[in-house]
C-alpha positions as CSV (number, residue, x, y, z in Angstrom):
1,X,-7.5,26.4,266.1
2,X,-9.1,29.3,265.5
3,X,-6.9,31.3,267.5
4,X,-4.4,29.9,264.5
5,X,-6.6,31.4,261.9
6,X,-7.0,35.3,263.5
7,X,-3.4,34.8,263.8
8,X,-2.7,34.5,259.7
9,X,-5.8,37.0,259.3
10,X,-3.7,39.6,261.3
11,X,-0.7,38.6,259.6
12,X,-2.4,38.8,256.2
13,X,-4.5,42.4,257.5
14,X,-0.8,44.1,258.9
15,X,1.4,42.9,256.3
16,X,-0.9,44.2,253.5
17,X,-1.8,47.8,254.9
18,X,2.3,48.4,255.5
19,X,3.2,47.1,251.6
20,X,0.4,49.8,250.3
21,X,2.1,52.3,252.8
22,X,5.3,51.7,250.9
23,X,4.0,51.5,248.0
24,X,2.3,54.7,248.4
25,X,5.6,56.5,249.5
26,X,7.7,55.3,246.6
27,X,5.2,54.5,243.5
28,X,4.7,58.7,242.7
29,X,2.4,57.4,239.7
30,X,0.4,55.4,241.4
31,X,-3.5,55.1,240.4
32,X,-5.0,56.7,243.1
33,X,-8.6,55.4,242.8
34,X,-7.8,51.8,241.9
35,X,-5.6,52.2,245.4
36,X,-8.8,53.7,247.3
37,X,-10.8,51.3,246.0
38,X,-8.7,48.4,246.7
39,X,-8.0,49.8,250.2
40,X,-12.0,49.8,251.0
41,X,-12.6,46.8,249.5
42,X,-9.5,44.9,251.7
43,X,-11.3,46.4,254.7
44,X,-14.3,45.1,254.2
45,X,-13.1,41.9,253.3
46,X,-11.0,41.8,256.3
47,X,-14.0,43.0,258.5
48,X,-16.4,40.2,256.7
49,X,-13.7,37.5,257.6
50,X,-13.1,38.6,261.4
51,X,-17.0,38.6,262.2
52,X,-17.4,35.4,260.2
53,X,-14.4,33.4,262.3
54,X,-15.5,35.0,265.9
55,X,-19.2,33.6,264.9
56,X,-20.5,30.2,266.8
57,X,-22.6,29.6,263.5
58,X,-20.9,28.0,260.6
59,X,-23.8,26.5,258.4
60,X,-24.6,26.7,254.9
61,X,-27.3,29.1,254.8
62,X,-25.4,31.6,256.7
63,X,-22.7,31.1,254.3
64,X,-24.2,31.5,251.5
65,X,-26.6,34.5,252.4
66,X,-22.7,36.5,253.5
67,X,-21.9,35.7,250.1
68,X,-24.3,36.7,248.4
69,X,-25.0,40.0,249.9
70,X,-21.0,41.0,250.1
71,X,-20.9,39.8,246.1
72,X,-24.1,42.1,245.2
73,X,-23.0,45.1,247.3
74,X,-19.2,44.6,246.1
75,X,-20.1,43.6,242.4
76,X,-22.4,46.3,242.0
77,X,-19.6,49.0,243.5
78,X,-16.6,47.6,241.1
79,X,-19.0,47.8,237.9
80,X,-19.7,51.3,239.0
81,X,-16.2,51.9,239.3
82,X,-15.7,50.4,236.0
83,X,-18.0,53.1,234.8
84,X,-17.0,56.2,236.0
85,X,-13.4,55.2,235.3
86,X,-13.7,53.8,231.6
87,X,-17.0,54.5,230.3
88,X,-17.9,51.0,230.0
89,X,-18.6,48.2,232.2
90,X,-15.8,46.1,231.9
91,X,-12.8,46.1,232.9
92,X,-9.4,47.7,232.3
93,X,-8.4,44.8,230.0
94,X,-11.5,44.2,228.4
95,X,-10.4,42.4,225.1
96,X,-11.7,39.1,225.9
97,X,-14.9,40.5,227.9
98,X,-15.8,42.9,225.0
99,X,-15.4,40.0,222.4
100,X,-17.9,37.5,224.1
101,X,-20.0,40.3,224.5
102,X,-20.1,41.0,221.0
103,X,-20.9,37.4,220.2
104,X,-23.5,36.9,222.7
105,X,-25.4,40.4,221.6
106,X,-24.8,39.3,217.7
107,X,-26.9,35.9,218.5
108,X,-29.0,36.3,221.4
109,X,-32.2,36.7,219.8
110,X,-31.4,33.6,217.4
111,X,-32.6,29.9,218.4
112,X,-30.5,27.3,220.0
113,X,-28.8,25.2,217.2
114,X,-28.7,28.4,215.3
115,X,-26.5,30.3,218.4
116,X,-24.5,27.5,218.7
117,X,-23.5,26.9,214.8
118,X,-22.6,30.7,214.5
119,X,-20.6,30.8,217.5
120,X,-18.2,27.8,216.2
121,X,-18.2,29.3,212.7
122,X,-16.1,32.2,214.4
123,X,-14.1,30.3,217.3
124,X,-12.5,27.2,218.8
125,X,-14.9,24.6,221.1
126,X,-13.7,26.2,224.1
127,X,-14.4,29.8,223.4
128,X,-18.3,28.0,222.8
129,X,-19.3,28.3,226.5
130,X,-19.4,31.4,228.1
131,X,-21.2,33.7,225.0
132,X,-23.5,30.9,224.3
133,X,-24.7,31.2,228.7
134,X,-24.6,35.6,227.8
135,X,-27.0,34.7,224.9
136,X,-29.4,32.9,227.2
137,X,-29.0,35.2,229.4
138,X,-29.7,37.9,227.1
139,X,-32.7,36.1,225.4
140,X,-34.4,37.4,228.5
141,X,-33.1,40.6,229.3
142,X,-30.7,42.1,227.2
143,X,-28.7,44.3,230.0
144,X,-25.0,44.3,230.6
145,X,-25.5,44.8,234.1
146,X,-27.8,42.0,234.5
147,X,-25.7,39.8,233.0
148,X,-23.0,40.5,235.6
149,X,-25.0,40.3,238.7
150,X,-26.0,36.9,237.2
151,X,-22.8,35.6,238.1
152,X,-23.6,36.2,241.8
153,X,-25.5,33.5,241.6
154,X,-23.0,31.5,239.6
155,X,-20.8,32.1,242.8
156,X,-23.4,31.3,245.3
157,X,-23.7,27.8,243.8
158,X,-20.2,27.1,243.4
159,X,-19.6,28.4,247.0
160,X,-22.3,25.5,248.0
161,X,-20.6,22.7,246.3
162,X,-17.4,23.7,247.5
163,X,-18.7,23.7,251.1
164,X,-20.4,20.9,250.7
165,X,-16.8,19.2,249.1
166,X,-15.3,20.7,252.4
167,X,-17.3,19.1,255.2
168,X,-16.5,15.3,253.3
169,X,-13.1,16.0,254.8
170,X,-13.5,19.0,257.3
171,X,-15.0,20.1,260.5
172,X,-17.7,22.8,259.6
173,X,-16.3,25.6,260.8
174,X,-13.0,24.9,258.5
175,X,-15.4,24.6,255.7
176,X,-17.6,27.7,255.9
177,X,-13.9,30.0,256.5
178,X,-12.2,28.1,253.9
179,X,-15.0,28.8,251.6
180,X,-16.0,31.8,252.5
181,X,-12.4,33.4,252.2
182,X,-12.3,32.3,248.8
183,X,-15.6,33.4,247.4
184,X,-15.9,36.9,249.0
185,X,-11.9,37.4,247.9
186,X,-11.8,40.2,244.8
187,X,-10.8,37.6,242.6
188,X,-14.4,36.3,242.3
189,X,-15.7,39.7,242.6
190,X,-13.4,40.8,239.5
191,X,-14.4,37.9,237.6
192,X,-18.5,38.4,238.0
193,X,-17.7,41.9,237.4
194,X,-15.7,41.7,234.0
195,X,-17.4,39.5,231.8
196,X,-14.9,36.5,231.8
197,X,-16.3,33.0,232.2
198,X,-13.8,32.2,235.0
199,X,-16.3,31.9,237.8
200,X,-18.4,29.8,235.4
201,X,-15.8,27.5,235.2
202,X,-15.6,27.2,238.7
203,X,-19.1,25.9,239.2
204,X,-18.5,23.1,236.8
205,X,-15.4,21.4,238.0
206,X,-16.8,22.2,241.9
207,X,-20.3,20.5,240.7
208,X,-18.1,17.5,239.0
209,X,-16.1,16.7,241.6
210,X,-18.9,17.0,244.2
211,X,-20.7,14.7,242.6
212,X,-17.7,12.5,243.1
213,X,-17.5,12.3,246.2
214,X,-21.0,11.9,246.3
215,X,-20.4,8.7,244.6
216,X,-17.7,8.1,246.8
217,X,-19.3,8.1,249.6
218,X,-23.0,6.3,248.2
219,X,-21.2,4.0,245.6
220,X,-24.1,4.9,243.7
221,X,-22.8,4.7,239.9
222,X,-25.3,8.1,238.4
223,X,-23.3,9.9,240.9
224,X,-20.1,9.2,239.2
225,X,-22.1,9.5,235.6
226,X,-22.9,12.8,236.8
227,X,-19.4,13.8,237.9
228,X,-18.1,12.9,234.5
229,X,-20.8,14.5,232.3
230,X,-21.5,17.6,234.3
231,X,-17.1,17.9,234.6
232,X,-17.2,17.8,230.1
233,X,-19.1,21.0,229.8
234,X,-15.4,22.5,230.7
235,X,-14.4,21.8,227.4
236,X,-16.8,24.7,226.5
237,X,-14.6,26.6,228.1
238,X,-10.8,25.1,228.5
239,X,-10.3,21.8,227.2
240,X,-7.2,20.8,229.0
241,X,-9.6,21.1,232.1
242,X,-11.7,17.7,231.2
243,X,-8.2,15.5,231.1
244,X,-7.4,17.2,234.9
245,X,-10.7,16.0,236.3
246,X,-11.0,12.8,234.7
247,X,-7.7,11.7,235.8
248,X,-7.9,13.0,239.1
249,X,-10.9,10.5,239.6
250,X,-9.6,8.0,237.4
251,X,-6.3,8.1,239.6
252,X,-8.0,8.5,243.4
253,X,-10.4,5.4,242.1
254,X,-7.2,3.9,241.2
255,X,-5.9,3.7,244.5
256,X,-9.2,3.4,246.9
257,X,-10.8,1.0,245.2
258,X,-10.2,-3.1,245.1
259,X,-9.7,-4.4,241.3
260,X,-7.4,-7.1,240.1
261,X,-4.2,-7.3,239.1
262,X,-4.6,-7.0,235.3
263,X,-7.2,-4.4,235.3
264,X,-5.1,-2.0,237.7
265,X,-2.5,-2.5,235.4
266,X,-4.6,-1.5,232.3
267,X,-6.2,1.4,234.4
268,X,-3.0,2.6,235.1
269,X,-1.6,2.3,231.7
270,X,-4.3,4.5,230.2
271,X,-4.4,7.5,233.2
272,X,-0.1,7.2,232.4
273,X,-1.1,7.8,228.7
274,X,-3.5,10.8,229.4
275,X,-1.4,12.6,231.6
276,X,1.7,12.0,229.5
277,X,-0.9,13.4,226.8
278,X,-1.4,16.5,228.6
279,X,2.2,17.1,229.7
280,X,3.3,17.2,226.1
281,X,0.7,18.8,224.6
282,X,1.4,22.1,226.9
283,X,5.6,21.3,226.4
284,X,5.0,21.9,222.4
285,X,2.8,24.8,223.5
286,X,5.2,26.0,225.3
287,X,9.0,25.4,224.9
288,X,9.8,28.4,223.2
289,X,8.8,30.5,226.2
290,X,11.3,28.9,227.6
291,X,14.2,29.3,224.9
292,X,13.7,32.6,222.9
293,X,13.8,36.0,224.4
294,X,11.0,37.5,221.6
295,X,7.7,38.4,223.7
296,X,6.8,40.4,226.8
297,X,5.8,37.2,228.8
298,X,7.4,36.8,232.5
299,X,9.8,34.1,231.9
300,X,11.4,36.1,229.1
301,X,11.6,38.7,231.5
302,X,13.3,36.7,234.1
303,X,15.5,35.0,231.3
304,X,16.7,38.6,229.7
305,X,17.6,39.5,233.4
306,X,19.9,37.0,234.5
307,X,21.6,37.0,231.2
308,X,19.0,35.1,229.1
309,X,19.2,32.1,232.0
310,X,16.7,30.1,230.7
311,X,17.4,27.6,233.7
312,X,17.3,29.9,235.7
313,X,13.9,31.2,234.4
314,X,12.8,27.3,234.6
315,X,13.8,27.3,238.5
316,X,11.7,30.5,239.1
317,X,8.5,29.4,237.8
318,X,9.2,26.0,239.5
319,X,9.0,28.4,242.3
320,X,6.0,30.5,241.7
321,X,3.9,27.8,240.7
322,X,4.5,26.4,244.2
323,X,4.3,29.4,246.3
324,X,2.7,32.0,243.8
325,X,1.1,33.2,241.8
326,X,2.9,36.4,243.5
327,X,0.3,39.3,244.2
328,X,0.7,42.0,241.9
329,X,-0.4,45.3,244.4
330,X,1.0,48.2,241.9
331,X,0.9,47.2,238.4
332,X,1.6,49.1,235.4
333,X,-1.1,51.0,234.0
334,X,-2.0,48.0,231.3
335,X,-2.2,45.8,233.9
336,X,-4.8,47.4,237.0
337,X,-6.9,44.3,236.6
338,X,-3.8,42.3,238.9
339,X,-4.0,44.9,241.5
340,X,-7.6,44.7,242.1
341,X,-7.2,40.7,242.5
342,X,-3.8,41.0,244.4
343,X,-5.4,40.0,247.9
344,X,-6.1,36.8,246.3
345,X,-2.9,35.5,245.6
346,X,-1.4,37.1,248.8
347,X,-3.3,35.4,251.1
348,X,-3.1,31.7,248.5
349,X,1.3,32.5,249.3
350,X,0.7,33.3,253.2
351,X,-1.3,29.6,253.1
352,X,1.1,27.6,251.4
353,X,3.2,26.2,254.4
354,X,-0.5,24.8,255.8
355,X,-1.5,24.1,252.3
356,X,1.6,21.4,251.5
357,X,1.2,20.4,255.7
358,X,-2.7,19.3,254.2
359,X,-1.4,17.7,251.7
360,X,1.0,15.3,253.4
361,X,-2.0,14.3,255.6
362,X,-4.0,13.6,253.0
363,X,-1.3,11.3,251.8
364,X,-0.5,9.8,255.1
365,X,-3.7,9.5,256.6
366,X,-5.0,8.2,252.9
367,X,-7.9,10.4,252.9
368,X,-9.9,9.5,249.8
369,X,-12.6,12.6,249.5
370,X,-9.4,15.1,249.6
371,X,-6.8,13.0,247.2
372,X,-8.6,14.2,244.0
373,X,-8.1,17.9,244.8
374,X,-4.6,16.9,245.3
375,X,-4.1,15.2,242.3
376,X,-6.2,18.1,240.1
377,X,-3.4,21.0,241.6
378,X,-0.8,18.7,241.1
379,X,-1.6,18.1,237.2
380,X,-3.0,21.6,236.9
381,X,0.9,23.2,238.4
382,X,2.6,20.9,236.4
383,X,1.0,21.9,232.5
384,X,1.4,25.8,234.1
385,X,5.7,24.7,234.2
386,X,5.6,23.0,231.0
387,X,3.9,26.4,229.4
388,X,6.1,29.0,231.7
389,X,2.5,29.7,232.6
390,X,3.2,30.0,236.8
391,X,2.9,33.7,236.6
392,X,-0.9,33.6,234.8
393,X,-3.4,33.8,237.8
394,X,-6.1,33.4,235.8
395,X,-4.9,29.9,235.1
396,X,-4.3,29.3,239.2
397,X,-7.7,30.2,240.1
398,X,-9.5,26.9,239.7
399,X,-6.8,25.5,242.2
400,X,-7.7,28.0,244.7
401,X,-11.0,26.6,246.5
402,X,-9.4,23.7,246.9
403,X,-6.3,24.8,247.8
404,X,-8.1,26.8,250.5
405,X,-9.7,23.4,251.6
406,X,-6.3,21.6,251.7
407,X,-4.9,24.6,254.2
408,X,-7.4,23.6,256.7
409,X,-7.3,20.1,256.3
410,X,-3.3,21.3,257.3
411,X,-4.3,23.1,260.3
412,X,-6.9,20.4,261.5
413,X,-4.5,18.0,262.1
414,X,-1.3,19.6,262.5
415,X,0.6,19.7,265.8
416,X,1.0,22.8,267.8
417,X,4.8,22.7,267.1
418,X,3.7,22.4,263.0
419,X,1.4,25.1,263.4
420,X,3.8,27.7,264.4
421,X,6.6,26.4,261.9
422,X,4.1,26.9,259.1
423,X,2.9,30.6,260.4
424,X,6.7,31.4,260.6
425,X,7.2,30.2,257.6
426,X,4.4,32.4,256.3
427,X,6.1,35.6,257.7
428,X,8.9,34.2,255.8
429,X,7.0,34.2,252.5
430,X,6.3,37.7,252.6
431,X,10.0,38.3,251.7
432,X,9.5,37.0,247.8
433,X,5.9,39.1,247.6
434,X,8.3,42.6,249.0
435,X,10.7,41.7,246.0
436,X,8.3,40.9,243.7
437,X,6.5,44.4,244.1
438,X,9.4,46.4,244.9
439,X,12.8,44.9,243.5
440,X,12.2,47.2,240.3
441,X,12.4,50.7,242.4
């Protein structure tokens, strides 16, 4: 099995290096330190993953202490990089990072209540969250940089409850590669770098759902109080978030535990309603992405170049939210922020074929600690269709740890015969990624 993972690691490794070497022979305006530092950071990722995988020790504490040092060293270089290359220390699109900034240096100094009344005087519930945790954080030392290395914890914890998720379902070693090559991927080293409350978000709805399957597996009922309180601090931070977890509990109770005949049928009833709730919430949100040709969003894109095919446009995100989001290597200057995460979503398309394999034996084998992950990315992909949202990687990257977890779950139990089908169709994938990042030249 491991022999399986080098493989996609090599495939991943080869695949990228060539598409920069194109993209370095035909992109003349090409950013040429966001390419170097991309290119360094790719090969130490890569170098990280190899030594990790050819390792006989896959526990926690050697998990966590590679994350942590790869997320100082590589945090520390990208805020530097920020530096020298803006002035500042955020990132190239820091509009949203610069405006919780200014919120959490405006009350940091002020008391509790008094933070959290001035922050909702200004914005919505869910923008509450991540300035109030800056303020606290600032109470104490009032440095940007601090702030950001904060987050490094942020990750270390999330990266324990998701390895801690993985082993309810997983061999060990699946669960320390599956974790680690999601929280030493630039993604998570973008978001603790650029003052976005992403990887914040990520410790919540690990911590609620690991407290679910804590309950799941003690049938102690604190465990499942804890899962749902700890999983409502989300709202702090993206409301439609608290409706995925609590239906992707209320659904996996639904079908592993015994109740009678009228109260399934009640139960049901009321998860129907919430996630009919949240599918036409995001449809009125988003229709007219669908319909008018009048922003600069994707799908309008898409739509304007197949003759304003709106269908078509449909079919395409159907698509991406499946398979995607598509890795953006050589964005436009407005946009550097996509090719600094790009190895993220690259590797998230080459894992797909394993990723659907893990879900059909989770199905089929009726695997109770991974169905709520299945049933989170299922609700989660659907509200991204129903807001022509597929090509917005910030709103894939919850999915990702568990999508990672799924993928091995895929390659535990999949045959030889499955495994090579699904690495072909990886090499096959690439095709979409090559059009995607050079079907304008």
């Amino acid at each position: 099995m491991v022999q399986i993972i080098r493989r996609y690691i090599y495939l991943f490794m080869l695949s990228y290096f060539l598409i920069v070497l194109v993209g370095i022979l035909n992109y003349p305006n090409i950013n040429e330190n966001v390419l170097l530092f991309n290119v360094v950071f790719a090969i130490g990722y890569f170098l990280v993953i190899f030594l990790a995988i050819n390792s006989p020790y896959y526990n926690l504490s050697r998990l966590i202490r590679i994350i942590v040092v790869f997320n100082v060293v590589f945090t520390t270089a990208l805020l530097l990089f920020f530096y020298f290359n803006t002035g500042h220390f955020f990132s190239f699109a820091a509009v949203d990072s610069v405006y919780y900034q200014d919120i959490a240096e405006r009350f940091h100094g002020s008391s509790l209540p008094a933070t959290v009344k001035g922050i909702l005087r200004e914005n919505d519930l869910d923008d509450l969250g991540f300035p109030l945790f800056l303020s606290l954080i600032y109470s104490v030392v009032n440095k940007i940089v601090v702030a950001r290395l904060a987050m490094v914890l942020i990750v270390s914890l999330s990266a324990f409850y998701t390895y801690k998720i993985g082993v309810s379902f997983l061999q060990k070693k699946f669960a320390f590669i599956a974790t680690l090559l999601f929280y030493v991927s630039p993604a998570v080293i973008l978001y603790s770098s650029n003052g976005l409350k992403e990887n914040l978000m990520l410790l919540i709805i690990n911590a609620a759902f690991y407290y679910f399957i804590k309950y799941q597996k003690l049938q102690k009922i604190k465990y499942l109080i804890y899962s749902i309180v700890v999983g409502s601090v989300i709202v702090l931070f993206r409301i439609p978030y608290i409706f995925f977890i609590v239906v992707s509990i209320g659904f996996t109770l639904l079908l592993y535990k015994k109740k009678s005949r009228i109260s399934t049928y009640l139960y049901s009833l009321v998860l129907i309603g919430i996630v009919v709730y949240i599918i036409y919430f995001n449809y009125q949100y988003g229709i007219d992405r669908f319909t008018r040709i009048n922003s600069d969003n994707v799908i309008d894109n898409i739509a304007q170049a197949t003759g304003q095919n709106s269908f078509f446009a449909f079919l395409t995100s159907i698509f991406i939210t499946v398979f995607g989001p598509l890795p953006s290597f050589f964005a436009d200057p407005s946009k550097l922020d996509l090719t600094i995460v790009a190895i993220t979503p690259y590797l998230k398309v080459l894992f797909t074929p394993l990723f659907l394999v893990g879900i059909y034996y989770i199905i089929r084998l009726k695997n109770a600690y991974g169905m709520p992950f299945v049933i989170f990315i299922l609700i989660n992909l659907i509200s991204l269709v129903s807001i022509a949202s597929s090509f917005e990687f910030r709103f894939h990257l919850m999915n990702f740890p568990f999508i990672f977890l799924i993928s091995f779950y895929g390659l535990q139990h999949a045959s030889r015969k499955v495994s090579r089908i699904c690495f072909f169709s990886a090499f096959l994938l690439i095709a979409p990624v090559l059009i995607w990042n050079f079907g304008r030249l």
